[in-house]
N, C-alpha and C positions, 0 to 999 in steps of 0.2 A: 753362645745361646742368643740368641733372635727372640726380642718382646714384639707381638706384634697387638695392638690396640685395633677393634674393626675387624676383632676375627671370623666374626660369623656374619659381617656384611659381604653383600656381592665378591665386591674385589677382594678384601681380606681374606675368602675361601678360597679364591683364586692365587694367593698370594702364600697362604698356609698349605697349598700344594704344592707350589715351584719351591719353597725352603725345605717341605721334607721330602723331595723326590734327589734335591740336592745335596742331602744328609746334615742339615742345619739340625739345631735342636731347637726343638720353638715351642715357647711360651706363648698364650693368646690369656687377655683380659675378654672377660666377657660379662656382660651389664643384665643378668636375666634372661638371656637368649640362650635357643636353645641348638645344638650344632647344626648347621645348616644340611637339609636332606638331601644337596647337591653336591655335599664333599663328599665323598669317599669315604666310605667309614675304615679302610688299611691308615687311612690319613689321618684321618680325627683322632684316631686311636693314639697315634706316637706322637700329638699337642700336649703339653702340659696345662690344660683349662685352669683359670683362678677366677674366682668373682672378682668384679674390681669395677671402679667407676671414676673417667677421667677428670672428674668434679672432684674427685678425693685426691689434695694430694700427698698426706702420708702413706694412703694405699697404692700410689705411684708407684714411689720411692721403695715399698717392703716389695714390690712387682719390680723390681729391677735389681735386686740383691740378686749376684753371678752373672748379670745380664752385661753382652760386649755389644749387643747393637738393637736399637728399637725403630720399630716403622710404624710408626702412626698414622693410621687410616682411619681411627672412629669418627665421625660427624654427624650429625643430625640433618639432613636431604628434605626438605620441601619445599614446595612455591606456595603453600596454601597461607593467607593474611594472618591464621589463629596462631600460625609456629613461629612468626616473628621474635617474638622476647627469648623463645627456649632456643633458637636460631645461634642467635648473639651469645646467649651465655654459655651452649654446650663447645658448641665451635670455637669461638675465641679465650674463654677462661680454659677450656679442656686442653688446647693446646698450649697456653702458656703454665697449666700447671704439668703438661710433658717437658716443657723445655724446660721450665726449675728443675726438675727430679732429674731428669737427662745431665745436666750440669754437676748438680750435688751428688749422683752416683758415678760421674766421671765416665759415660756413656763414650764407648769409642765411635761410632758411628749411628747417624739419625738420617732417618727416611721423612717426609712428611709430605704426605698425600692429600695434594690439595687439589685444583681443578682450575679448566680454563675458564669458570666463572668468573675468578679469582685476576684475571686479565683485564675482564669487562668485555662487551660484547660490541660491536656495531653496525649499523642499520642499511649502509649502502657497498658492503660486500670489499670491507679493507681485509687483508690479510694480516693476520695477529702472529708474529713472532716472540721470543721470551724478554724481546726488549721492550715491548709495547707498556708505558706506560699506564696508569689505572687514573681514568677518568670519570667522576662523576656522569652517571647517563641514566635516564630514567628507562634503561635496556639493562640494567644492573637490579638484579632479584638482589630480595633480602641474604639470600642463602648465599652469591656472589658477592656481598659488601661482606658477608662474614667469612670468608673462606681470605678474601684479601686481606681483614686484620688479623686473622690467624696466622697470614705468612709474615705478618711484621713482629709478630709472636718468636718466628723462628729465625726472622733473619735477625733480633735482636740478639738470639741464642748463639749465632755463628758470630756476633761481636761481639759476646761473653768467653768464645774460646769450644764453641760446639759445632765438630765435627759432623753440619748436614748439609741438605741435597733437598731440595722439593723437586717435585714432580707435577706436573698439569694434565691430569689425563682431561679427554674429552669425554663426550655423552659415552657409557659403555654398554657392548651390545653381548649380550649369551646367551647360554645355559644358566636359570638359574631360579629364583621364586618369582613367577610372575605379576606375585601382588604384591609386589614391592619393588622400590626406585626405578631403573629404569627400565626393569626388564618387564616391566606394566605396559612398553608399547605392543609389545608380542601379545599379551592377553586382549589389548583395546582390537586391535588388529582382526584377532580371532574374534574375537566378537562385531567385525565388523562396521567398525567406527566407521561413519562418514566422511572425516572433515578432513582434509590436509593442507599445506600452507605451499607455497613456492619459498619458503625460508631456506634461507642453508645455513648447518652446523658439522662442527665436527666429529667423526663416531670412530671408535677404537673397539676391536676384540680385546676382550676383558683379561684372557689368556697373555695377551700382546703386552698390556700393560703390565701384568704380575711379571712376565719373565723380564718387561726391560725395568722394573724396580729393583727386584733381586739382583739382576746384572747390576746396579748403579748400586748397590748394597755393598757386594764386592770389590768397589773400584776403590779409588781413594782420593776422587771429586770432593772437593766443598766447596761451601760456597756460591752454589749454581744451582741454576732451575730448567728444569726439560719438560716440554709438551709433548705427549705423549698420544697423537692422531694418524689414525690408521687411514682416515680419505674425506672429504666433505661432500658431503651431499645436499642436496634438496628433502623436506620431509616429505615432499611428495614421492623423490624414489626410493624412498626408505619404508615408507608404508606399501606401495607397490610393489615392492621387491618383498616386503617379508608375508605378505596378502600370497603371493604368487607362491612361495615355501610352502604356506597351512593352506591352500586351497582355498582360501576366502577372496569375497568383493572387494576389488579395491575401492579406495574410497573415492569417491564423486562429487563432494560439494566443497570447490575450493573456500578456506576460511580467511573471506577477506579481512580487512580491519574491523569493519563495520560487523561482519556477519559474526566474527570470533570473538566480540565482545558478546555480543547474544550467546553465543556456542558455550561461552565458560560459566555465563549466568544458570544455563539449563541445565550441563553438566553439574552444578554444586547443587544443584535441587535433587537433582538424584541422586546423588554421594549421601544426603542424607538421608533418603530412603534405599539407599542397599547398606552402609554401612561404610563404605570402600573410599578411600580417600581420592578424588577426581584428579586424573593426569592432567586434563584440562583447568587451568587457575585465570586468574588474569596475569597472574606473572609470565608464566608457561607461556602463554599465548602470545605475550610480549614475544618473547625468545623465538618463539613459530616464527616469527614474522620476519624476525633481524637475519639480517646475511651476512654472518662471519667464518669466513677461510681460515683455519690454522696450520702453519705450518708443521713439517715435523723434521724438515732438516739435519737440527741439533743434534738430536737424539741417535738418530742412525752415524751422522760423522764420528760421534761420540764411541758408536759399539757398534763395529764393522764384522758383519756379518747376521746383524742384526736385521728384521726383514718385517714389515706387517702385513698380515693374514688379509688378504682380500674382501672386504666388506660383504660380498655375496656370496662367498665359500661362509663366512662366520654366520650371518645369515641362516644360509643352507644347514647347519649342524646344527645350530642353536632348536632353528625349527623343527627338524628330524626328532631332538631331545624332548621338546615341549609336546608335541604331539605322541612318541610312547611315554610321556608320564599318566597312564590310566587313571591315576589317581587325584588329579587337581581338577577340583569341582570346578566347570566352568557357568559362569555366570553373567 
């Protein structure tokens, strides 16, 4: 049995499909949330749902009774200044009260889904490998200093005697709620956002990542950590290419330093009058700007035959999917 924590986040739905299309039996913790309308309801069906919250951790621990391997994926995802404190305490205490309960229930195998936040980022286009040191940089969002004390969470776990494995995904691109984490660039897109950056980051099919976690589920890796990047682009050709999928304007007003600090002030004026929490931050905006390369070497030498989806085929489906969803009010 497979605990998976983050089961009705993006990737977690992605990730509660590749375990039971592989005949796992899986357990998912879920905080209030309700199944996501982009898994499969064949799939949702044969989860074992529990409430639970990774802030509890005697609710861990009774969540892991018969359980032979847990993937940790819940976190809390923003750039906005107000998530700051709930940043730190959900991500770094939520993980270390998985890696106590993983210990104390003698957990055979641990996933933990962290991010190339979690590397740190920088500004004149180094290329980041899994050796890359974490350097203080003011290119390091709140949500990247917490995703890096979270891994010191777990790599303290694997010098307790806990058989894990982190993982680095990059920015991920899909199928999936557009008003939420990143799949918000699709929705800004569609609606025709202006602004884009000559930044480069790195972007992975959300698919690509579930199936090489599961595969590194199965292995019997510890110890070790794999980034998990399907190509790095420009955001410029990332809005242009996904403008060109939905039939929209691509964008036209490059967001220089100067103009994207105005660009995040405007956007948070309106976030308060629609409601919608702004993709544009000043953190985000930072991130726009930097130009970091990540490799994905590791990963593939690692699981030979392993292969990523080409960023404009993912693209190409993601958008086909968002466009017949009839149903999401666009705004």
């Amino acid at each position: 049995m497979v605990l998976v924590t983050g089961g009705t986040g993006f990737l977690g739905a992605y990730m509660i499909r590749e375990l039971v299309e592989k005949g796992r039996v899986v357990r998912a913790i879920r905080h209030h949330s309700p199944v996501p309308f982009f898994m499969p309801p064949g799939i949702a069906e044969k989860v074992e749902w529990i409430e639970g919250d990774i802030l509890d951790p005697m609710g861990l621990e009774e969540a892991m009774e018969g359980v032979d391997a847990v993937i940790h994926a819940a976190a809390k995802v923003s750039f906005a200044g107000k998530d700051r404190k709930e940043l730190i305490h959900i991500n770094i205490e939520g993980t270390a009260n998985l890696v106590n309960a993983a210990l104390s229930k003698n957990i055979r195998r641990f996933i933990h889904v962290s991010s190339v936040a979690a590397l740190g980022r920088t500004a004149n286009g180094e290329r980041v490998t899994e050796e890359k040191k974490w350097e203080d940089s003011r290119l390091n969002t709140t949500y990247s200093i917490s995703k890096y004390y979270a891994e010191i969470e777990v790599w303290r776990g694997i010098g307790e005697g806990l058989s894990a494995v982190i993982v680095n995904p990059s920015t991920l691109l899909g199928y999936g709620d557009w008003n939420e984490t990143s799949c918000a660039i699709f929705r800004n897109v569609y609606n025709e956002f202006p602004w884009y950056t000559e930044g480069v980051n790195g972007f992975v099919d959300v698919s690509d990542a579930a199936r090489a976690i599961v595969a590194l589920l199965e292995s019997d890796i510890v110890g070790q950590r794999f980034i998990l990047n399907g190509d790095n682009w420009t955001f410029r050709k990332l809005f242009d290419t996904i403008a060109a999928a939905l039939g929209k304007k691509q964008p036209t007003r490059e967001a220089t330093p100067l103009l994207a600090a105005a660009a995040w002030r405007v956007e948070r004026i309106k976030s308060l009058f629609t409601g919608r929490p702004s993709l544009l931050t000043r953190e985000s905006s930072r991130v726009a700007q930097s130009k970091t390369f990540f490799e994905n070497g590791k990963i593939l030498r690692q699981l030979p035959g392993f292969s990523f989806t080409p960023l404009e085929q993912t693209i190409r489906d993601a958008c086909r999917d968002y466009l017949a969803q009839q149903d999401i009010a666009i705004k």
